[in-house]
C-alpha positions as CSV (number, residue, x, y, z in Angstrom):
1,X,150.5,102.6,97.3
2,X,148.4,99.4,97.2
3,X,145.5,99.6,95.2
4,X,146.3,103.1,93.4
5,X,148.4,102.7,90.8
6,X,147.3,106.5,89.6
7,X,148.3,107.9,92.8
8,X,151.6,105.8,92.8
9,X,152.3,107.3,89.2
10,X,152.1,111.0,90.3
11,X,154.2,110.6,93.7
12,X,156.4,108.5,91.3
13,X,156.8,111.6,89.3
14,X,156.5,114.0,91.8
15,X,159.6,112.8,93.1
16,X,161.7,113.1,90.0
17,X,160.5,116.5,89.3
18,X,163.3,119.0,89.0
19,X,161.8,120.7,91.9
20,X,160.3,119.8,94.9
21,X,156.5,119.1,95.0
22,X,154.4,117.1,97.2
23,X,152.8,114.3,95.4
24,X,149.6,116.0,96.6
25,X,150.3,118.7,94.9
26,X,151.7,117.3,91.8
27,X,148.4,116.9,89.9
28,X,148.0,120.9,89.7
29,X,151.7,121.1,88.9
30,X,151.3,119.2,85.9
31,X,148.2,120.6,85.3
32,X,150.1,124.6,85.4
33,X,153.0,123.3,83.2
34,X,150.0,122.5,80.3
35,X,149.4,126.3,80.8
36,X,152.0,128.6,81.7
37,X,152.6,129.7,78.3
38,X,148.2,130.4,77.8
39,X,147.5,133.7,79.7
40,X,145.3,135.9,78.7
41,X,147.1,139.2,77.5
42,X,146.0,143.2,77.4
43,X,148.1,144.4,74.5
44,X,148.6,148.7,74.4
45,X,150.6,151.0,72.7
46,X,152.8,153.2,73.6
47,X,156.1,155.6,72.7
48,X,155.9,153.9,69.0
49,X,155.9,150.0,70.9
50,X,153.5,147.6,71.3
51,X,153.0,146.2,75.1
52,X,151.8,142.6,76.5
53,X,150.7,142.4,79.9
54,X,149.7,138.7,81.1
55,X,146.2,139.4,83.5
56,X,145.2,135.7,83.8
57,X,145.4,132.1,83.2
58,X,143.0,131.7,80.1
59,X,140.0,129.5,81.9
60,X,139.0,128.1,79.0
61,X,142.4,126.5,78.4
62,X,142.4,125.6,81.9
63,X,139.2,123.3,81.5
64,X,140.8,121.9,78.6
65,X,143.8,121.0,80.4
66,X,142.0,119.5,83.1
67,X,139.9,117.4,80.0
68,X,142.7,116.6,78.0
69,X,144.7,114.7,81.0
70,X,141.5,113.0,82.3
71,X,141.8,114.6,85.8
72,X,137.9,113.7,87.5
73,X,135.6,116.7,87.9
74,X,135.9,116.2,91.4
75,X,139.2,117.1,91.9
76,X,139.0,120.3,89.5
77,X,138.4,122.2,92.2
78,X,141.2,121.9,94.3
79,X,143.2,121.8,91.0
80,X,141.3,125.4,90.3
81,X,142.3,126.9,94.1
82,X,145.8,125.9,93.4
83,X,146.2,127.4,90.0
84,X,145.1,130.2,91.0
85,X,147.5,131.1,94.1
86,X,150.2,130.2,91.6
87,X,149.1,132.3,88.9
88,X,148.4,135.3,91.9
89,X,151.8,134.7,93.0
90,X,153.2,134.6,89.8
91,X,151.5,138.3,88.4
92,X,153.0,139.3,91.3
93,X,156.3,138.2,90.7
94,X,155.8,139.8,87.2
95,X,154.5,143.3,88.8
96,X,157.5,143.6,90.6
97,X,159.7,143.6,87.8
């Protein structure tokens, strides 16, 4: 890509992902990898045990993400519509278990 280096880089790695994803795409791929581990969690009680229960990505870490790897404020909100159909899809992949 002639003049972007940037955008060569992500289809570049978008390509050797271990799983398919459009280059377009790759920017809020990378961006759910830096948070897949930082939910927000409701923790109860019950029958003697303590319960997790992931409700949502943590926004704050979110914004930090999107700081931390330089991503430009115009294209956080694309990156925000994305990670949220993942994480949707994702609680519901978790509710059905």
């Amino acid at each position: 890509m002639a003049g972007f280096p940037e955008a060569a880089d992500e289809a570049r790695e978008a390509r050797d992902a271990p799983f398919a994803v459009f280059a377009c795409n790759w920017p809020t791929v990378r961006i759910w990898g830096d948070l897949w581990r930082r939910w927000r969690k409701k923790v109860y009680t019950g029958g003697g045990r303590v319960y997790e229960q992931r409700e949502a990505l943590d926004l704050q870490q979110m914004e930090s993400a999107l700081r931390l790897r330089r991503v430009p404020q115009t294209e956080w909100p694309s990156i925000t519509e994305g990670l949220l159909a993942m994480e949707d899809e994702a609680i519901g992949i978790w509710t059905e278990q």
